[in-house]
N, CA and C atoms as a LAMMPS dump frame, in Angstrom:
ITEM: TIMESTEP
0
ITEM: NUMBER OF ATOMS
540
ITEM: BOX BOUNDS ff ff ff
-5.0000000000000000e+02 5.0000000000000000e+02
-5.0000000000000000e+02 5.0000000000000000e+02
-5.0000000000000000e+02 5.0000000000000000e+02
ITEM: ATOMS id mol type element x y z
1 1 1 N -367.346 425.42 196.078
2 1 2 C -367.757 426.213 194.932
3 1 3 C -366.82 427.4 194.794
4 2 1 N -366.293 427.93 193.527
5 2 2 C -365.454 428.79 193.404
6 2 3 C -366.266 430.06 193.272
7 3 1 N -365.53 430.811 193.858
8 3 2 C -366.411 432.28 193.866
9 3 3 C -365.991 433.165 192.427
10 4 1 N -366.414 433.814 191.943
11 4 2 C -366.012 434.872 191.379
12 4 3 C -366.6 435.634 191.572
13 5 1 N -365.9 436.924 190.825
14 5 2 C -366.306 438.312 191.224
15 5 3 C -367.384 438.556 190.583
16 6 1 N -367.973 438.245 189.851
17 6 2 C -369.72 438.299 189.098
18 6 3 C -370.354 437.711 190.313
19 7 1 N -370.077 436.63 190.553
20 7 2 C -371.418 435.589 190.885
21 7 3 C -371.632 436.187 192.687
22 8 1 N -370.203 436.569 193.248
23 8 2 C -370.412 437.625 194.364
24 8 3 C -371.023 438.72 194.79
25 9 1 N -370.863 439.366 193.577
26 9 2 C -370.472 440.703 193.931
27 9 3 C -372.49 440.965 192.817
28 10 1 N -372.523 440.485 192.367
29 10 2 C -373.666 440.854 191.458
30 10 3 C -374.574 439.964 192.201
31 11 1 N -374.459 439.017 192.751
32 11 2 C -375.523 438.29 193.987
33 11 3 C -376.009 438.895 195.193
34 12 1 N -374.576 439.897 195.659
35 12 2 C -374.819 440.105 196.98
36 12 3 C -375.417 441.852 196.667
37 13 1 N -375.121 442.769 195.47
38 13 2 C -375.514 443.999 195.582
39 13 3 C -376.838 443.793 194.799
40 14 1 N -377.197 443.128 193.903
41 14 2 C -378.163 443.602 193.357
42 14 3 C -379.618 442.45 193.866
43 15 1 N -379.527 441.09 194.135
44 15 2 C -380.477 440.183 194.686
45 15 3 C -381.04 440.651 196.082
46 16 1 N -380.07 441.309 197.635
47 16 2 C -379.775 441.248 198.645
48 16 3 C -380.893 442.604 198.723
49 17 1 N -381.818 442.614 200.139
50 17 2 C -382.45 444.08 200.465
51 17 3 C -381.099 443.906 202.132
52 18 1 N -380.639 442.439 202.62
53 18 2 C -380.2 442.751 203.741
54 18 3 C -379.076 443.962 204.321
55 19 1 N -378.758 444.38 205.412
56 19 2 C -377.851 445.174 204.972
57 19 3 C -376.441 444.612 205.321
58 20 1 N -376.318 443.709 205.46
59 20 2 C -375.325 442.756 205.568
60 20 3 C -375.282 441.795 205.213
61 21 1 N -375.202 441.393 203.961
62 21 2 C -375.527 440.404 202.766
63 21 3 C -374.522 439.205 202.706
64 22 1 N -372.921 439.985 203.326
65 22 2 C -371.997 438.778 202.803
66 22 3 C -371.07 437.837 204.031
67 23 1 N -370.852 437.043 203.631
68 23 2 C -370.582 435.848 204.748
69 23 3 C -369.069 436.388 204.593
70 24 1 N -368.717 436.879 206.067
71 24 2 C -367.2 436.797 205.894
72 24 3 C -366.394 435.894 205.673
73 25 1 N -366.813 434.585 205.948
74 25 2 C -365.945 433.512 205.527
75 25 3 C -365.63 433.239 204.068
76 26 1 N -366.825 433.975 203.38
77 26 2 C -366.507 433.436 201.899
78 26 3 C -365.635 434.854 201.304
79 27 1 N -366.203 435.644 202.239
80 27 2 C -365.432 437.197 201.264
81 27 3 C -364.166 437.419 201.865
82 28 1 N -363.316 436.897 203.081
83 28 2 C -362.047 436.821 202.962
84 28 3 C -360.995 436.06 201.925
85 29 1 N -361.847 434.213 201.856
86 29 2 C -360.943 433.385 200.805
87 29 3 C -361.018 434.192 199.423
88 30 1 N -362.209 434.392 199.483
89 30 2 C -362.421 434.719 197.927
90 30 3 C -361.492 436.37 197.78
91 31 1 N -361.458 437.052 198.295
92 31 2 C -360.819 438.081 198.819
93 31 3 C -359.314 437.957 197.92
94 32 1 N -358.477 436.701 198.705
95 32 2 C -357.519 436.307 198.529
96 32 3 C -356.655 436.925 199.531
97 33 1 N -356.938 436.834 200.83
98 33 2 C -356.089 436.517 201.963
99 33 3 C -356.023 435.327 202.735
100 34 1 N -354.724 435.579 203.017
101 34 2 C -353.67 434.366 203.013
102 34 3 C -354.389 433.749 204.523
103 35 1 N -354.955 434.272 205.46
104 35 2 C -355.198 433.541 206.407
105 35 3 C -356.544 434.453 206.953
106 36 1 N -357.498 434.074 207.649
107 36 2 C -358.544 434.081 208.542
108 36 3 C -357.874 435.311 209.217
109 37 1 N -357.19 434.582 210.035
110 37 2 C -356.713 435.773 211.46
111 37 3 C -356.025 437.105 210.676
112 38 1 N -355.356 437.378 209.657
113 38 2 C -355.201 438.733 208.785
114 38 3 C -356.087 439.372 208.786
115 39 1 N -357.365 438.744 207.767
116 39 2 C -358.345 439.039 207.191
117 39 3 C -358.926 439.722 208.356
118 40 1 N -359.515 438.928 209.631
119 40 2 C -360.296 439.677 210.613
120 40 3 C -359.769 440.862 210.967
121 41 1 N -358.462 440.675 211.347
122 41 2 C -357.726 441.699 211.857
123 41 3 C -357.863 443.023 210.742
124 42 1 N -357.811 442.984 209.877
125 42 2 C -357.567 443.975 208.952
126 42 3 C -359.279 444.631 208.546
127 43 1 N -360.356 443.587 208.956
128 43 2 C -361.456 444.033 209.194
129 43 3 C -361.734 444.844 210.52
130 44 1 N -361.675 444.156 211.364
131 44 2 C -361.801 445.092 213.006
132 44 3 C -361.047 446.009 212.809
133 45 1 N -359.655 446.462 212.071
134 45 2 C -358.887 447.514 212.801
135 45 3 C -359.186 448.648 211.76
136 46 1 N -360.066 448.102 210.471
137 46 2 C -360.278 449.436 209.477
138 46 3 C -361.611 449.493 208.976
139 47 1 N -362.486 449.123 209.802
140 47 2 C -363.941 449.027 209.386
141 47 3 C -364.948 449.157 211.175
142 48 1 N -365.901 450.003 211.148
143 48 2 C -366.75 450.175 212.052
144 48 3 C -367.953 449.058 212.072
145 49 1 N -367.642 448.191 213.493
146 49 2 C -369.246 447.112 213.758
147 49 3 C -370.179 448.165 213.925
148 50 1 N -371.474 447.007 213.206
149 50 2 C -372.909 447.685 213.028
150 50 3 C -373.215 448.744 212.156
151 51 1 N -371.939 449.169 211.415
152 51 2 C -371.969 450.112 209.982
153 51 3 C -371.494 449.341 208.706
154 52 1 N -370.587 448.775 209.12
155 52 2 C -369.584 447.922 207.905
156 52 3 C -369.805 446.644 207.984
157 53 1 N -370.075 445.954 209.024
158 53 2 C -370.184 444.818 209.68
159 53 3 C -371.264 444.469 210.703
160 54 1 N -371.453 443.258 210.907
161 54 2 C -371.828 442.987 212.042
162 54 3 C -371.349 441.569 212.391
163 55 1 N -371.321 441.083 214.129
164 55 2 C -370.608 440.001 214.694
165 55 3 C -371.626 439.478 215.739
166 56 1 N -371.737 438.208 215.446
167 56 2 C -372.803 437.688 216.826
168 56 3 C -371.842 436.05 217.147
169 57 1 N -372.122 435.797 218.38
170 57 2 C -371.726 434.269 218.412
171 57 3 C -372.706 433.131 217.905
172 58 1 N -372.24 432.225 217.788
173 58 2 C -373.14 431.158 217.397
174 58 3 C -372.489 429.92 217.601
175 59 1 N -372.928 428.831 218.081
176 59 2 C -372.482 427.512 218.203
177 59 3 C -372.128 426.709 217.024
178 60 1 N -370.984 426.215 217.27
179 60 2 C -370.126 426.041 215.928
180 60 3 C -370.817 424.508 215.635
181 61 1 N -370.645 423.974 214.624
182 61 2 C -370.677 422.941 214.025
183 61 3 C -371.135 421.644 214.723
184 62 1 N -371.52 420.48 214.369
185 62 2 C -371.667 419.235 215.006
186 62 3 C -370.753 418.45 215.434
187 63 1 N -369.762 418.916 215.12
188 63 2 C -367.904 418.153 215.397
189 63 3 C -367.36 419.129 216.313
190 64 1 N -367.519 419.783 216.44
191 64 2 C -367.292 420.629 217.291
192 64 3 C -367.93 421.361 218.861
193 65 1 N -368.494 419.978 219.017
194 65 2 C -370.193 420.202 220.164
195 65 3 C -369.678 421.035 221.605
196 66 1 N -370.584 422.303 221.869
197 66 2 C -369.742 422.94 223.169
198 66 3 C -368.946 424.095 222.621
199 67 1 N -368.462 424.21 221.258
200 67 2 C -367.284 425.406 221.057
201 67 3 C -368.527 426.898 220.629
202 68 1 N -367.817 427.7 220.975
203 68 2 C -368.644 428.891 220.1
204 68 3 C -367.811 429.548 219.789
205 69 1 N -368.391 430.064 218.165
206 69 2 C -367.706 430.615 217.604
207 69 3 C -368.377 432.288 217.101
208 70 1 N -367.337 433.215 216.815
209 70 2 C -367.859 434.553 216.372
210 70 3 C -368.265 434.944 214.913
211 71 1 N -369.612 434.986 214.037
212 71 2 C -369.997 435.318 213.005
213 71 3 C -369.542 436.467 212.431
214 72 1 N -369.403 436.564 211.079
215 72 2 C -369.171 438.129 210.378
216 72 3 C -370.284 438.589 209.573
217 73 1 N -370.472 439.411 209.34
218 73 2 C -371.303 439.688 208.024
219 73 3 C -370.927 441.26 207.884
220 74 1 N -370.821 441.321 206.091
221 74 2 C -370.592 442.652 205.998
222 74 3 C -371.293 442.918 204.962
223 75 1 N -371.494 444.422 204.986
224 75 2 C -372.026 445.123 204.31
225 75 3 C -371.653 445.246 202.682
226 76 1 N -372.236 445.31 201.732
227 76 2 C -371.438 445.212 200.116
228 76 3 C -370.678 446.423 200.033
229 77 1 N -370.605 447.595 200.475
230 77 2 C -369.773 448.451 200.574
231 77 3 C -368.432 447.971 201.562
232 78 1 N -368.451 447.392 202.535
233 78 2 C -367.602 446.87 203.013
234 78 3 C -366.789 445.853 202.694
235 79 1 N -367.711 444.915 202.005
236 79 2 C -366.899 443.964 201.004
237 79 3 C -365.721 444.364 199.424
238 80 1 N -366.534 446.042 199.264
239 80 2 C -365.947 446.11 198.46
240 80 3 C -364.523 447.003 198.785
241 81 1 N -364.507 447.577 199.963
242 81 2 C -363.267 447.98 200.612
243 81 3 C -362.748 447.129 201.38
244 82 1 N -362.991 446.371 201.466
245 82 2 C -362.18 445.213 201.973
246 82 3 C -361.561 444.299 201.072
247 83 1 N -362.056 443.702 199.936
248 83 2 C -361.241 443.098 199.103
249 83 3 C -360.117 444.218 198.363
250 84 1 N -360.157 445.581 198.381
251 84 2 C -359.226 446.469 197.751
252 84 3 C -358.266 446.463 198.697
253 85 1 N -358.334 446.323 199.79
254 85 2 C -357.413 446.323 200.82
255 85 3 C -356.563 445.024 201.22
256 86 1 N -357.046 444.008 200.231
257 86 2 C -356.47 442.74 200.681
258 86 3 C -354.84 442.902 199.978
259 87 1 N -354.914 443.414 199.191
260 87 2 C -353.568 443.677 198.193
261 87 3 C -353.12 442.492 197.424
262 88 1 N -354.14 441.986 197.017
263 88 2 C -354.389 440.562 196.329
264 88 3 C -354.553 440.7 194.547
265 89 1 N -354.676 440.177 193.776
266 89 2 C -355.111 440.332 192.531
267 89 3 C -356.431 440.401 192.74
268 90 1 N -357.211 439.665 193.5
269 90 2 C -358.684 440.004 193.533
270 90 3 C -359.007 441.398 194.004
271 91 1 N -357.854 441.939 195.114
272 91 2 C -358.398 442.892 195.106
273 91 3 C -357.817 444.02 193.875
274 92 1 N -357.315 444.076 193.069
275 92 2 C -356.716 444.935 191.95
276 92 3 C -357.885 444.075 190.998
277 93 1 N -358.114 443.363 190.726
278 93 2 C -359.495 443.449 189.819
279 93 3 C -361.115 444.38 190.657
280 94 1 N -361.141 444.196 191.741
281 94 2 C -362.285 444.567 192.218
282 94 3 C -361.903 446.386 191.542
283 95 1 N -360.865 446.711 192.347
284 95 2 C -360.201 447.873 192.582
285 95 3 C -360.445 448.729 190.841
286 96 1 N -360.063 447.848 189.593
287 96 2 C -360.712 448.027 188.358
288 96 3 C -361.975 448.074 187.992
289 97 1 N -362.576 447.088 188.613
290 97 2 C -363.978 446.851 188.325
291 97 3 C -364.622 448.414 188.892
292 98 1 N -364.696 448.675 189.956
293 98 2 C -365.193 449.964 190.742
294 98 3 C -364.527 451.342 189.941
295 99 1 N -363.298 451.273 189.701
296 99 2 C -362.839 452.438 188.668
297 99 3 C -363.93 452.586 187.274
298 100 1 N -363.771 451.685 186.616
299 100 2 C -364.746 450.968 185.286
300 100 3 C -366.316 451.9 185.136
301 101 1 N -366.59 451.19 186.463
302 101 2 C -367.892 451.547 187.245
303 101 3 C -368.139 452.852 187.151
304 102 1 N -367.405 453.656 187.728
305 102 2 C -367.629 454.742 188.345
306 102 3 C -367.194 456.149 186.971
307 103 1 N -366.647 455.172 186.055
308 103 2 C -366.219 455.995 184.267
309 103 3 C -367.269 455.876 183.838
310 104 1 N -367.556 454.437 183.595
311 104 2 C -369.284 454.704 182.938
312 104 3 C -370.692 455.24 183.648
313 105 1 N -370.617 455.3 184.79
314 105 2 C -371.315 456.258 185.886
315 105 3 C -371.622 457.775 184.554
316 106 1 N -370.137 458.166 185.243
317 106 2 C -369.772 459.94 185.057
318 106 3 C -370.423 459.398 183.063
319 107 1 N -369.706 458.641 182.601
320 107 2 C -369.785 459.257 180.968
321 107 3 C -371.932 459.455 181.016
322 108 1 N -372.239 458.373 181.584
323 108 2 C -373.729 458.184 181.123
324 108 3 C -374.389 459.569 181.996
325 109 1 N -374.007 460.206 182.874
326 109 2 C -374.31 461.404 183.94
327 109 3 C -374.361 462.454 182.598
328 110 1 N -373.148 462.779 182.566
329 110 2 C -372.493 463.53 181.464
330 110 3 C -373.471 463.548 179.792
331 111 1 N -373.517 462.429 179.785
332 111 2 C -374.632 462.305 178.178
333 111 3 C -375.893 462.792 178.638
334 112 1 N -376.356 462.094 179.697
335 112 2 C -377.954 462.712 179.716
336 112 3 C -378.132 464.093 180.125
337 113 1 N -376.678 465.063 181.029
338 113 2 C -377.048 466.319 181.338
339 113 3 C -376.997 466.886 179.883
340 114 1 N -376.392 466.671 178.873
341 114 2 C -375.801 466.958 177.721
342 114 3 C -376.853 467.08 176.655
343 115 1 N -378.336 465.961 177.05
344 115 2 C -379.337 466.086 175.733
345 115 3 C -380.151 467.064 176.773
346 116 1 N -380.095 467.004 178.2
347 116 2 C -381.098 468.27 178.344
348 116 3 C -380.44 469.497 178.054
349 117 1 N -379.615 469.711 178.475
350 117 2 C -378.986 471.289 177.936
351 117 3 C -379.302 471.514 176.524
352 118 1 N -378.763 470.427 175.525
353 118 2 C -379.426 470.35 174.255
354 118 3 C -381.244 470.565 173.857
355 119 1 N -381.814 470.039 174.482
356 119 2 C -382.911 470.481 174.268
357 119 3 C -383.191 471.68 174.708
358 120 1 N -382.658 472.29 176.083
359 120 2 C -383.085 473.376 176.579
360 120 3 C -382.594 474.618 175.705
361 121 1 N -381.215 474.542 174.996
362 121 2 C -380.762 475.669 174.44
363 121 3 C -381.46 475.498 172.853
364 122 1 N -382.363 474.222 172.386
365 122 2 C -383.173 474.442 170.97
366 122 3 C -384.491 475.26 171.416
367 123 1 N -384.752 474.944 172.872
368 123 2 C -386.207 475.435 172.975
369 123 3 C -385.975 477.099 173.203
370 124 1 N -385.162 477.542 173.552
371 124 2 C -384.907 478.78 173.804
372 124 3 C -384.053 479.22 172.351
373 125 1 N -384.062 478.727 171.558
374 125 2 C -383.505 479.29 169.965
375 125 3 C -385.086 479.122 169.665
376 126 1 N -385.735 478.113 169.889
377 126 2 C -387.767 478.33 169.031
378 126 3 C -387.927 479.138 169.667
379 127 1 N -388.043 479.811 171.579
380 127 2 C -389.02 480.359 171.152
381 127 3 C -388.088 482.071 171.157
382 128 1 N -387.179 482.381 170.655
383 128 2 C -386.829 483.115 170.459
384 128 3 C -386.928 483.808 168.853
385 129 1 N -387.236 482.737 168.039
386 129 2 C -388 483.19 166.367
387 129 3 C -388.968 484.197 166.545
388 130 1 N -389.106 484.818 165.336
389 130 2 C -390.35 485.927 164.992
390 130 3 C -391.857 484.611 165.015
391 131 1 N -391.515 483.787 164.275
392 131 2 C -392.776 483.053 164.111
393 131 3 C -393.397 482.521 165.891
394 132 1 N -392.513 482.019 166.933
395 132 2 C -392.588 481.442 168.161
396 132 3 C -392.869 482.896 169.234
397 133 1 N -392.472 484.262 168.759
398 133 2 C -392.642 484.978 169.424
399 133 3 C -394.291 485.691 169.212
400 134 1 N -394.671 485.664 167.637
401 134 2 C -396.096 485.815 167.403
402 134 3 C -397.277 485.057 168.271
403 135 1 N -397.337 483.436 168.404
404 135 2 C -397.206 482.501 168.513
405 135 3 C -397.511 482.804 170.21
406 136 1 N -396.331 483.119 171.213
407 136 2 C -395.999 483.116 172.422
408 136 3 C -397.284 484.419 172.841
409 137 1 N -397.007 485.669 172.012
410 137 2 C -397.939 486.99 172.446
411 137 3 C -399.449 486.758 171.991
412 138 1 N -399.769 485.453 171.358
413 138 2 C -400.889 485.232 171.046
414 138 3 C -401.473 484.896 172.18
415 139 1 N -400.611 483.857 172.481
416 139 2 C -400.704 482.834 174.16
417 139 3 C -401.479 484.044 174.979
418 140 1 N -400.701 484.261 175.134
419 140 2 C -400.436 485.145 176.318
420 140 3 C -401.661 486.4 176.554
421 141 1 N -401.79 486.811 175.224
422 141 2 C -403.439 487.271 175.025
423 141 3 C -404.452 486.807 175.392
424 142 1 N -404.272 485.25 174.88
425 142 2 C -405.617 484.221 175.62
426 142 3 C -405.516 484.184 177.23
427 143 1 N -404.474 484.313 177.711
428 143 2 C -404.703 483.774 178.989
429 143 3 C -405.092 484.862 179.072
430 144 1 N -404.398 486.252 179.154
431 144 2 C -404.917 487.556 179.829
432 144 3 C -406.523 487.682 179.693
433 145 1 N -407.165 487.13 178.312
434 145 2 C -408.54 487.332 178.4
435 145 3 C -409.171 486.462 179.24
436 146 1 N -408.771 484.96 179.009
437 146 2 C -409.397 483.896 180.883
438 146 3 C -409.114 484.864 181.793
439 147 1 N -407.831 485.608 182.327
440 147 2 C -407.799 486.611 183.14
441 147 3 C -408.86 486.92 183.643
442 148 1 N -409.126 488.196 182.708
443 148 2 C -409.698 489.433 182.867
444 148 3 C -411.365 488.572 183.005
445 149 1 N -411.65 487.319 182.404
446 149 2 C -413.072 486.766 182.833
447 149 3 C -413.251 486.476 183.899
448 150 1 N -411.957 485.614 184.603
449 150 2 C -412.284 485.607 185.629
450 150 3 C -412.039 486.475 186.975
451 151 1 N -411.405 487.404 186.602
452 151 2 C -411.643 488.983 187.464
453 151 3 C -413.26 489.115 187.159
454 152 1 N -413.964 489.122 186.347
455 152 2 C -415.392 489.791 186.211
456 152 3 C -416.09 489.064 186.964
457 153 1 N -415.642 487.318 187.164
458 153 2 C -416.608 486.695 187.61
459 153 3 C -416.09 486.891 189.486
460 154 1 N -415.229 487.043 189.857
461 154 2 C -414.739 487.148 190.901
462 154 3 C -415.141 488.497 191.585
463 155 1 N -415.733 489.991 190.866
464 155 2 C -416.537 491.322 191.223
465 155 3 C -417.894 490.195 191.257
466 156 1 N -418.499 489.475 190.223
467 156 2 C -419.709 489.662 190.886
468 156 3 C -419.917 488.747 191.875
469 157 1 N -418.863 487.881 192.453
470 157 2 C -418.69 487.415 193.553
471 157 3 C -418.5 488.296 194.863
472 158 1 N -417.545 489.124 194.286
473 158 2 C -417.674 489.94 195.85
474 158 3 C -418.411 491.265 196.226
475 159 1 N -419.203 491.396 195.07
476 159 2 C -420.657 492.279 195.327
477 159 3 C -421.784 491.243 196.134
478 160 1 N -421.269 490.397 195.824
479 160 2 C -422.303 489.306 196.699
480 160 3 C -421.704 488.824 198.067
481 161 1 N -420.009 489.226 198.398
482 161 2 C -420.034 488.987 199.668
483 161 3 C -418.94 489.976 199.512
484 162 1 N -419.266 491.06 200.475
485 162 2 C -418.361 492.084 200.618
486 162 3 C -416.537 492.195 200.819
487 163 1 N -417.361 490.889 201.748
488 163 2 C -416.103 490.775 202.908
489 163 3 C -414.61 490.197 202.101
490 164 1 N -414.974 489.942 200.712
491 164 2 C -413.803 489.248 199.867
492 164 3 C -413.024 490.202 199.37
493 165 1 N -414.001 491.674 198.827
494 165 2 C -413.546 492.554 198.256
495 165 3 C -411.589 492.836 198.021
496 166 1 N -411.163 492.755 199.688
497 166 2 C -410.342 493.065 199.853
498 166 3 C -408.988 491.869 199.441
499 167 1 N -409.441 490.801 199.557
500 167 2 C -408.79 489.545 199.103
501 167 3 C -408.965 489.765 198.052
502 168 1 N -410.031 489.768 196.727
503 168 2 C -409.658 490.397 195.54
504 168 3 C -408.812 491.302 195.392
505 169 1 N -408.733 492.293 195.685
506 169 2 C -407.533 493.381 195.684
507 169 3 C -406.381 492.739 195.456
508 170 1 N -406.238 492.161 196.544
509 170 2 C -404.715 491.651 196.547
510 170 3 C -404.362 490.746 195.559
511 171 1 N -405.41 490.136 195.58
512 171 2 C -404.98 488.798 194.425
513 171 3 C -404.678 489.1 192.813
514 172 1 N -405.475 490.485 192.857
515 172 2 C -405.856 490.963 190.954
516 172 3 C -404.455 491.767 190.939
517 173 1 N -403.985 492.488 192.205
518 173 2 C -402.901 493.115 191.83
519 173 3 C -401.492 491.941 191.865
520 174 1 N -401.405 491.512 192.775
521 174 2 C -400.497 490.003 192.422
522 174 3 C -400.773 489.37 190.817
523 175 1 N -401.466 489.243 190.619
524 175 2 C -401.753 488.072 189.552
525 175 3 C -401.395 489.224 187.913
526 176 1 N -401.757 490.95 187.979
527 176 2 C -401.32 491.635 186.995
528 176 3 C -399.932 491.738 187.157
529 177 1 N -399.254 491.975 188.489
530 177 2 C -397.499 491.642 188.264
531 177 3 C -396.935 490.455 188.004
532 178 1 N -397.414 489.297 187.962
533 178 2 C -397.003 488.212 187.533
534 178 3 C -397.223 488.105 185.701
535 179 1 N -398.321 488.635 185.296
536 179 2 C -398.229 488.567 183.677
537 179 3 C -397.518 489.97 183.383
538 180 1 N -397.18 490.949 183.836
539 180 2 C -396.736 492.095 183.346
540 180 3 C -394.981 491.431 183.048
């Protein structure tokens, strides 16, 4: 089966919870290095086992009865620095693909910080109007009167237990520097 870079690369990052999703055997050919023994080599000597990779033995094949052989598996971040490193056309498409990626990343980052700032600098032009500022000191009246009710109801709470008195204090004078 021929690999491509969709059916890889969109199989193994977005289907996969493992954290070592890809068969090194298929992500070197497909890679487009020229031999096995490169490929490993250029894996072991620029990638960390059990972060980038991992390697276990396993008994090779039915034609092969008695041999053991060493497994790869790597990580999709590893696959994807590893095919850039093959110096292959696959890897100069991957190498695009991840540039691509990482433009429409920033542009779509960039647009959505762009409608909140936008909204944030309309809401601060409303409530900076005469009509939004009437409006705002109206507010702000109502709450002070919930306030001030529930200061009244909070005295005849602590005529009924002394011992709060003083926790009122603190709280009525906190709570008038916070609306002042």
């Amino acid at each position: 089966m021929a690999l491509t870079l969709d059916s890889l690369l969109i199989q193994t990052l977005l289907q996969s919870d493992q954290p070592f999703p890809v068969d090194f055997e298929q992500a070197w050919r497909w890679s487009g290095y020229p031999t096995r023994r490169g490929a490993l080599s250029k894996l072991t000597a620029n990638f960390v086992e059990g972060t980038h990779y991992i390697s276990f033995k396993q008994p090779s094949s039915q034609h092969e009865v008695g041999k053991i052989k060493t497994v790869f598996w790597l990580s999709t971040e590893c696959l994807k620095c590893f095919a850039v490193m093959a110096r292959t056309q696959k890897g100069r498409e991957v190498n695009l693909r991840l540039i691509e990626s990482e433009t429409i990343l920033k542009a779509s980052i960039c647009r959505e910080w762009s409608e909140v700032i936008t909204k944030i600098s309309l809401a601060i032009c409303l409530l900076s109007t005469p009509w939004m500022k009437r409006r705002r000191d109206r507010y702000l009246k109502i709450l002070s009167t919930e306030h001030d009710q529930q200061i009244a109801l909070f005295m005849r709470f602590a005529a009924v237990a002394p011992e709060n008195l003083q926790l009122f204090l603190d709280l009525e004078t906190t709570s008038k520097r916070l609306v002042s």
